[in-house]
Structure formats: structure tokens, C-alpha cells
C-alpha positions as CSV (number, residue, x, y, z in Angstrom):
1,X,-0.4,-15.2,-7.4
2,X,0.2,-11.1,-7.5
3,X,2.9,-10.4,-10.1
4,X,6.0,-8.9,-8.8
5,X,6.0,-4.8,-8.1
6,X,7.5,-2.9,-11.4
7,X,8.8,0.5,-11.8
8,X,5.3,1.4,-12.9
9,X,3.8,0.7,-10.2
10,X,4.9,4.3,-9.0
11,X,2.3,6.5,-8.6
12,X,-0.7,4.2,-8.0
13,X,-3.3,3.9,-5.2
14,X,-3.0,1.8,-2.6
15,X,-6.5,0.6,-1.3
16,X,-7.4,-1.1,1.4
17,X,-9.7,-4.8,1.1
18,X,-12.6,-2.8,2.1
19,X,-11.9,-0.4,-1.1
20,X,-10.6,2.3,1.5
21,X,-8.1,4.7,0.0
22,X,-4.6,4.3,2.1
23,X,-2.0,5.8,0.2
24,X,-0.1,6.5,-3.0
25,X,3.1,4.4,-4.1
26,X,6.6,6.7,-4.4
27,X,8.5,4.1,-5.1
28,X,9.2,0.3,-6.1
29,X,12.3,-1.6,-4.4
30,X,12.1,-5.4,-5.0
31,X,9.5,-7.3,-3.2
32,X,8.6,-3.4,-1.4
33,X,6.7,-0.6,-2.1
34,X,7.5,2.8,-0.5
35,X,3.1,4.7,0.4
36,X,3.1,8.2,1.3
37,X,-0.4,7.5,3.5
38,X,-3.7,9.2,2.4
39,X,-3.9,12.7,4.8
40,X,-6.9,11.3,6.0
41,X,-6.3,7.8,6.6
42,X,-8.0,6.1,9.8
43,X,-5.3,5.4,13.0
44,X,-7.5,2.1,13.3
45,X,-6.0,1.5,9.7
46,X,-3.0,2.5,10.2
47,X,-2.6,0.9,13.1
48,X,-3.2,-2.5,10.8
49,X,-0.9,-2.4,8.6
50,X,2.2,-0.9,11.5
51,X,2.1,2.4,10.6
52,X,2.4,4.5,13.5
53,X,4.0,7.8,13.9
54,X,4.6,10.8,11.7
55,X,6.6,9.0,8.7
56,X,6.3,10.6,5.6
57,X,6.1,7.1,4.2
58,X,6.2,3.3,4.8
59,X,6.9,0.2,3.6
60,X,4.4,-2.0,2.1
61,X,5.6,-5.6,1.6
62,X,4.5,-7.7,-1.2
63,X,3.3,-10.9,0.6
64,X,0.3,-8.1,2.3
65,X,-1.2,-7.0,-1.7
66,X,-4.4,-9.1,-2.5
67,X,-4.0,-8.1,-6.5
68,X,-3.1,-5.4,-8.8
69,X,-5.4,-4.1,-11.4
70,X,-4.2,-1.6,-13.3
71,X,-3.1,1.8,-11.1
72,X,-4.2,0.4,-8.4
73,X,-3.3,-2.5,-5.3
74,X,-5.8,-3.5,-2.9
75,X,-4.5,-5.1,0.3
76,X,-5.5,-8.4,1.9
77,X,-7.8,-8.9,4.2
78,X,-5.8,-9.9,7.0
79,X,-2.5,-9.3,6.9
């Protein structure tokens, strides 16, 4: 089981399961994390995980995170 999001988890990289960079956390609100999305991330990726449009950021909830090591959370697979 993934441990629960903490303040320090601001700030860390947001990878994808294939190890693809998708974005950088800006902030930690209960079971969510708020990604400001890697300039250069794929619309096939971002299409994945709902983010569509021109947000400055999105909303990553914890049930789609595979497991956190260190500064960084990789995604599941299929989520």
C-alpha cells in the first residue's frame, strides 16, 4: 500500500509507469495532489490520465500512484 501524500511531497516528480516525466507536484490536499504538467508532455499521456485543455495544473488522485520513493511518484499502469 502507497503511504498517504505529506506536505513534502511538494515539489517532487511525477513519473509515469513507463518512467516518463509528467509533471511536478505544487501542492498536497488530502488524498490529492495538485501537477503543474511537464511542458513537453505527450497529449496521448495526457489524454490518460484526463488532462485536457490548457490548465495550469491538475489533480492527481491517490488511488492512480503505484509508489513513492523518495522525490519522486510513479503512476500505475492502468489507471
Amino acid at each position: 500500500m502507497v503511504r498517504n501524500f505529506e506536505s513534502g511531497d511538494r515539489g517532487s516528480e511525477v513519473h509515469s509507469a513507463d518512467g516518463e516525466m509528467i509533471g511536478t507536484v505544487t501542492a498536497v490536499k488530502g488524498n490529492r495532489l495538485h501537477v503543474e504538467p511537464d511542458t513537453g508532455l505527450a497529449s496521448n499521456i495526457r489524454q490518460m490520465l484526463g488532462w485536457e485543455g490548457d490548465e495550469e495544473e491538475y489533480e492527481l488522485r491517490h488511488d492512480a500512484v503505484d509508489k513513492i520513493s523518495g522525490d519522486e511518484i510513479h503512476l500505475k499502469r492502468n489507471i
